[in-house]
C-alpha positions as CSV (number, residue, x, y, z in Angstrom):
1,X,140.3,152.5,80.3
2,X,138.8,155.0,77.8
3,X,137.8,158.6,78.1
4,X,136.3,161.1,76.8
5,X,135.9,165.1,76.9
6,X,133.0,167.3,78.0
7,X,132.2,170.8,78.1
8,X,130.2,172.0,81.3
9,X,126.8,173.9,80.9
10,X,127.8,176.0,83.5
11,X,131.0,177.9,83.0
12,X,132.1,176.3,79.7
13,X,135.3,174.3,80.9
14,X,136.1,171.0,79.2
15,X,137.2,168.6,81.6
16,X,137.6,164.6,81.3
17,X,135.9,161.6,82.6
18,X,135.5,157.7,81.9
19,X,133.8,156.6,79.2
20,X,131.3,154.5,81.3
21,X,130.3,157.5,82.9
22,X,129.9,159.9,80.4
23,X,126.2,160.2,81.0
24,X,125.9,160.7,84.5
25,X,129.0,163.4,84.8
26,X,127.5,166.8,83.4
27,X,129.1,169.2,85.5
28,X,133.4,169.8,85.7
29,X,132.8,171.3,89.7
30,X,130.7,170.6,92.8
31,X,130.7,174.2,92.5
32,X,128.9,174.4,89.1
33,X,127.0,171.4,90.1
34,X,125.7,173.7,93.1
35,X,125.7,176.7,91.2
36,X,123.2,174.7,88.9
37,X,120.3,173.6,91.6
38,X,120.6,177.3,93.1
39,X,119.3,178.2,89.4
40,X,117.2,175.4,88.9
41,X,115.5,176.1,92.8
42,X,115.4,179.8,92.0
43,X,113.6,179.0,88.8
44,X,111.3,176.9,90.6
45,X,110.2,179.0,93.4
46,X,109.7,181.8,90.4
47,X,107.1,180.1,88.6
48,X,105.4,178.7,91.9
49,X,105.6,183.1,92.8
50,X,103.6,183.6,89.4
51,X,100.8,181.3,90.2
């Protein structure tokens, strides 16, 4: 099995995962996963607000 190292967008952290997967796994947490939509549904209902 190979891996390989990230660094989350979130908080910064490098963390590892398999190399097959490398693509799908973006975030180190559930919690910066969650912390991520929050921002991306707070974004969201911003711009829909400014219409």
């Amino acid at each position: 099995m190979e891996y390989v190292r990230k660094t989350c967008p979130m908080c910064g952290n490098e963390f590892v995962v398999l190399k097959k997967v490398e693509e799908k796994a973006i975030y180190c947490t559930l919690e910066c996963l969650s912390a991520s939509q929050g921002k991306i549904k707070r974004e969201n209902a911003s711009s829909f607000m400014a219409i």
